[in-house]
Backbone as a chain_set.jsonl record, in Angstrom:
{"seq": "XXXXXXXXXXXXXXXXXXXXXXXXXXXXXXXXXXXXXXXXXXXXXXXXXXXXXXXXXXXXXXXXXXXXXXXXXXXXXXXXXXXXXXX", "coords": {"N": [[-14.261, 19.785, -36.903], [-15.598, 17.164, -36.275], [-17.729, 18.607, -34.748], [-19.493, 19.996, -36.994], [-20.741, 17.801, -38.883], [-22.058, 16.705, -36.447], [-23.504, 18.602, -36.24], [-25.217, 18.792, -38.973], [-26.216, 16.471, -38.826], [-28.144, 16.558, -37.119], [-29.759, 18.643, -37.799], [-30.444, 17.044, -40.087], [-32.101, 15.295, -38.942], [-33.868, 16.933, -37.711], [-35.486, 17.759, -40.377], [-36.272, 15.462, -41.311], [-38.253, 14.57, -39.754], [-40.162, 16.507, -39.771], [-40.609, 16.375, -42.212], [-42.186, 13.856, -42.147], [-44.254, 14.649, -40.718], [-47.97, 14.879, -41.169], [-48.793, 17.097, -43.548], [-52.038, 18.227, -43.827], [-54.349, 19.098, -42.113], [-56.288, 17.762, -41.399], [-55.648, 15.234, -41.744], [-54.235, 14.645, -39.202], [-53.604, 12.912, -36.516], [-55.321, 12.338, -33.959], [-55.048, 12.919, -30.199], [-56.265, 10.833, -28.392], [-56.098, 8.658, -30.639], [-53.248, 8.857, -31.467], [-52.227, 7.352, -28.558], [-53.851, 5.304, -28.499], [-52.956, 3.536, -30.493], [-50.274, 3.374, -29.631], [-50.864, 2.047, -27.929], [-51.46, -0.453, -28.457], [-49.638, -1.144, -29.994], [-47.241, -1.633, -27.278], [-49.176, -4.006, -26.5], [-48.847, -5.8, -28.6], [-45.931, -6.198, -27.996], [-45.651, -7.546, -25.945], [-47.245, -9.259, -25.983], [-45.476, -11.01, -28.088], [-43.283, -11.215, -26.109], [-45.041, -13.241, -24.106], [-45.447, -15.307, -26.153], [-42.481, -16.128, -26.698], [-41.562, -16.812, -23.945], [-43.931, -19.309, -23.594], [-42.746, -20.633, -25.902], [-40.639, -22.067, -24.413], [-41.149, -23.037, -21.627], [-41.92, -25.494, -19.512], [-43.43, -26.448, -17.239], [-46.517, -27.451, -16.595], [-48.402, -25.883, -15.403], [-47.33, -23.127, -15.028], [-47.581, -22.779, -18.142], [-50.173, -22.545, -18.072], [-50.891, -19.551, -16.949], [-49.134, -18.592, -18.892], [-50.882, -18.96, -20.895], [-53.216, -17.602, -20.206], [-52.46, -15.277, -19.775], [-51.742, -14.287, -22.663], [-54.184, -14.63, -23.763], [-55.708, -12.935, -23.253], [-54.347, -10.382, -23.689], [-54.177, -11.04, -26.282], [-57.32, -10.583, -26.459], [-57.655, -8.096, -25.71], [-56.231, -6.291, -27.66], [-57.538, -7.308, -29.338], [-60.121, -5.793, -28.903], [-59.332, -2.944, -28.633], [-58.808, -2.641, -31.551], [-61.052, -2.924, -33.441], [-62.694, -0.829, -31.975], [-60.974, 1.119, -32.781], [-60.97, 1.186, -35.827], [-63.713, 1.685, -35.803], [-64.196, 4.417, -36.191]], "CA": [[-14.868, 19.107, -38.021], [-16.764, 16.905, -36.18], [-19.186, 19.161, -34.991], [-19.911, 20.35, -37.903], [-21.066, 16.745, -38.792], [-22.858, 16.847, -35.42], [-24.991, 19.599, -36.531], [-25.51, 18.072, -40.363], [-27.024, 15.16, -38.869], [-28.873, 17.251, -36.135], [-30.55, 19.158, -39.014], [-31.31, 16.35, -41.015], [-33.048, 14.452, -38.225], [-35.112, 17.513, -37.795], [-35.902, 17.652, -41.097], [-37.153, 14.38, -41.41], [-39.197, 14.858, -38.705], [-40.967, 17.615, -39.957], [-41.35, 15.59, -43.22], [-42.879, 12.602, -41.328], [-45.63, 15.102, -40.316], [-48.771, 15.28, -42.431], [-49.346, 18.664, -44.169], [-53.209, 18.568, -43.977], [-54.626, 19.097, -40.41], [-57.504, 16.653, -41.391], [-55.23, 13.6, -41.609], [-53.701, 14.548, -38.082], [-54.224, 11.994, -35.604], [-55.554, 12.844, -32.128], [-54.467, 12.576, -28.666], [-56.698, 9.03, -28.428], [-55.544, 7.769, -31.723], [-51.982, 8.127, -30.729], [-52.039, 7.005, -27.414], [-54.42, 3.904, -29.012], [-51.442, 2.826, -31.697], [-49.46, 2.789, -28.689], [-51.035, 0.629, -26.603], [-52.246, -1.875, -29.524], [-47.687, -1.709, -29.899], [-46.956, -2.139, -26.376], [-49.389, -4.696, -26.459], [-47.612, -6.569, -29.027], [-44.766, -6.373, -27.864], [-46.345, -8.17, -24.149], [-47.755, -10.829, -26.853], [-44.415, -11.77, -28.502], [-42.455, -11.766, -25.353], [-45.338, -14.115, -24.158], [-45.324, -16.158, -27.409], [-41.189, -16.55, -26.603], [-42.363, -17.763, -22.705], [-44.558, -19.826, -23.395], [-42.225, -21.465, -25.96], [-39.631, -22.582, -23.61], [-42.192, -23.386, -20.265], [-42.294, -26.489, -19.367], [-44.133, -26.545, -16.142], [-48.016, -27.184, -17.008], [-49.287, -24.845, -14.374], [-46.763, -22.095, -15.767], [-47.868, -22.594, -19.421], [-51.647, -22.12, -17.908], [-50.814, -18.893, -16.634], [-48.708, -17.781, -19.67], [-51.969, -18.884, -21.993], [-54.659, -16.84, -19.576], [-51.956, -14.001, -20.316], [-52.056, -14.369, -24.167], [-55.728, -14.572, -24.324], [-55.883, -11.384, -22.07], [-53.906, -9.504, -24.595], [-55.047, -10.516, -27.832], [-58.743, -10.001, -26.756], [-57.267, -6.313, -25.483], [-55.722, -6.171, -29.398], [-59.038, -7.086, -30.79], [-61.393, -4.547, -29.035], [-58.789, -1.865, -29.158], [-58.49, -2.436, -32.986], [-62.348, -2.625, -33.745], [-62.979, 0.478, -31.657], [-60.276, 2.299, -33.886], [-61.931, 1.243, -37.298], [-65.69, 2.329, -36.375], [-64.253, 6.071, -36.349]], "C": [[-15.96, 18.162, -37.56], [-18.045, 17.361, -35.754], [-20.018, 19.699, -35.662], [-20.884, 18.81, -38.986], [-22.086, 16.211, -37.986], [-24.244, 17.312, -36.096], [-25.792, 19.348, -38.009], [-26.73, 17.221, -40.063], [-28.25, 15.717, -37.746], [-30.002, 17.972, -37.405], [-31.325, 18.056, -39.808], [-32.36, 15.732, -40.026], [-34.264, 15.601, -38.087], [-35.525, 18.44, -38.692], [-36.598, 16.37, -41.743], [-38.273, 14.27, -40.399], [-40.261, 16.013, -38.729], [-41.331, 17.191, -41.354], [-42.093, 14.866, -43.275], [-44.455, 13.443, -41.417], [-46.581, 15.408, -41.288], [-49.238, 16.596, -42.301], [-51.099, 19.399, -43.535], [-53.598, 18.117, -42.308], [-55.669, 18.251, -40.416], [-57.009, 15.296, -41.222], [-54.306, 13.521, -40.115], [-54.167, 13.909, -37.019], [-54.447, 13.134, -34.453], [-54.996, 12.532, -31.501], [-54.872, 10.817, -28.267], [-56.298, 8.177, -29.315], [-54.609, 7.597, -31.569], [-51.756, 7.446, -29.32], [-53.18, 5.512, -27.567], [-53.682, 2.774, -29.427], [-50.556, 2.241, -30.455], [-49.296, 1.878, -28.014], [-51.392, -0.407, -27.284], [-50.19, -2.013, -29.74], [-47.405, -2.296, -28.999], [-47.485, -3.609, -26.346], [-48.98, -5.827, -27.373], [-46.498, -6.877, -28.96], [-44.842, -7.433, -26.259], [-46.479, -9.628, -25.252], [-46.418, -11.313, -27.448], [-43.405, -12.523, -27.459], [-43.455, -13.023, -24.659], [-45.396, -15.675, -24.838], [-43.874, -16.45, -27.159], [-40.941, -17.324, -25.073], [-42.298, -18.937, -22.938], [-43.556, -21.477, -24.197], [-41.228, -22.735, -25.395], [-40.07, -22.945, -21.911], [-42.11, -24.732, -20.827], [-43.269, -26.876, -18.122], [-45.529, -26.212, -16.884], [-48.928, -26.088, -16.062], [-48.647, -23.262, -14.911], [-47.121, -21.435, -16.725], [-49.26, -21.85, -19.336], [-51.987, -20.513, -17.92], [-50.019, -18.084, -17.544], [-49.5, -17.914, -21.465], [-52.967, -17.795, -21.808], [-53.915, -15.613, -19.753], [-52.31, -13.466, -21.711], [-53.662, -14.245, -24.461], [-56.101, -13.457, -23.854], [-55.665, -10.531, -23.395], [-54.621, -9.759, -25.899], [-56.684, -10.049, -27.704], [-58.559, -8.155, -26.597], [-57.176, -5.78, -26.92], [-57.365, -6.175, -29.611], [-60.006, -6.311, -30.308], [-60.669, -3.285, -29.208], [-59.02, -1.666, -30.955], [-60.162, -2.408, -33.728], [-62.977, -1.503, -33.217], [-62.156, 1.892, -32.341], [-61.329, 2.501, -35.266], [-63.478, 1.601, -37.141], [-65.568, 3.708, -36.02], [-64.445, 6.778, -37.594]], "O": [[-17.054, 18.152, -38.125], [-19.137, 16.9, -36.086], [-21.154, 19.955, -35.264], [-21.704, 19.196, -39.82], [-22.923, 15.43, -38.44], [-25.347, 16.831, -36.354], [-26.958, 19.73, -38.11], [-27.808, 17.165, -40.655], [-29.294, 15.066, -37.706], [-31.086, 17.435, -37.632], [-32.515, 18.111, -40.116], [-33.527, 15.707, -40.417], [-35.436, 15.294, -38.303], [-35.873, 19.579, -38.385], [-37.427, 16.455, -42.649], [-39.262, 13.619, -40.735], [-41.03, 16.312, -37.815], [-42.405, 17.636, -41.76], [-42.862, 14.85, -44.237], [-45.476, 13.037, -41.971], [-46.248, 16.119, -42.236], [-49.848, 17.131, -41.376], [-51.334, 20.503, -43.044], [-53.242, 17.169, -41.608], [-56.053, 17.924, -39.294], [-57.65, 14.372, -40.722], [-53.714, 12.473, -39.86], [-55.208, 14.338, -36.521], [-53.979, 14.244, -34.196], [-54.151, 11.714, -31.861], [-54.107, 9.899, -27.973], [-56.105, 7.002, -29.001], [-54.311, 6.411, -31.43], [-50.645, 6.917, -29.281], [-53.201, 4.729, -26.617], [-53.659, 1.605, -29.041], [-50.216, 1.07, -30.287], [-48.383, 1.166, -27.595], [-51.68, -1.41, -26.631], [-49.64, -3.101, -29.569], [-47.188, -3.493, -29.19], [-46.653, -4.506, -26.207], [-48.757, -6.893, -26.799], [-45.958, -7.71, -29.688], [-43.828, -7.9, -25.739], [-45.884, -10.703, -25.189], [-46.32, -12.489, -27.098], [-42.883, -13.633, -27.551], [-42.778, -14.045, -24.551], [-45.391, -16.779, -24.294], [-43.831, -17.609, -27.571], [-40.216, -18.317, -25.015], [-41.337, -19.686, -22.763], [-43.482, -22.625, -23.758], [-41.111, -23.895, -25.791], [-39.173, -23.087, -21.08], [-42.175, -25.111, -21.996], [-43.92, -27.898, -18.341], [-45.769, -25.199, -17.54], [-50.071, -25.693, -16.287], [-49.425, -22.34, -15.159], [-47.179, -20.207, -16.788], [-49.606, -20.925, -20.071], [-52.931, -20.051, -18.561], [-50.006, -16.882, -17.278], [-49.168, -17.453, -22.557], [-53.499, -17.164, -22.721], [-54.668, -14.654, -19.921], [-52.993, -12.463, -21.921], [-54.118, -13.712, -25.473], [-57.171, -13.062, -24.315], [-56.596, -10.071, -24.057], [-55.406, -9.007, -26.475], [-57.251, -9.356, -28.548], [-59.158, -7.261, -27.196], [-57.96, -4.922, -27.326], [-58.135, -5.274, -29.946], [-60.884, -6.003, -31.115], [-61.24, -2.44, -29.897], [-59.366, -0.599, -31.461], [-60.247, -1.673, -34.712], [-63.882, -1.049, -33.916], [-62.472, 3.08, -32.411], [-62.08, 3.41, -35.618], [-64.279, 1.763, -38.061], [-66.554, 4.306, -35.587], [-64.473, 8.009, -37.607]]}, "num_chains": 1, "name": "protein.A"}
């Protein structure tokens, strides 16, 4: 019985997954567009765990070095994300 349950939920996942995908081959991202998204994620995810750092640093030479991080990344964020939108 439970594999029958197994395979239920095995099915549905890849049926949602084939729902996820858009129909029309015009709205299908590329190889650069996904692998763009990605790295504008990762990179948020670098900026929060910085932003959780920085909160709890106390050493001023530390903080310096977990600001020159943060400014690293979001300028990364903001030309990644302006080189998406002028496609």
């Amino acid at each position: 019985m439970a594999r029958g349950w197994e395979s239920k939920s095995v099915a549905d996942q890849i049926e949602e997954g084939n729902s996820a995908r858009p129909r029309d081959p015009s709205q299908a991202q590329t190889i650069e567009e996904r692998q763009q998204h990605q790295r504008i994620a990762s990179l948020n995810l670098s900026r929060s765990r910085l932003l959780q750092q920085l909160e709890r640093a106390i050493n001023p030479a530390y903080r310096k070095v977990l600001m020159n991080g943060l400014e690293a990344i979001e300028s990364e964020i903001e030309s990644l994300s302006k080189s998406g939108k002028g496609k």
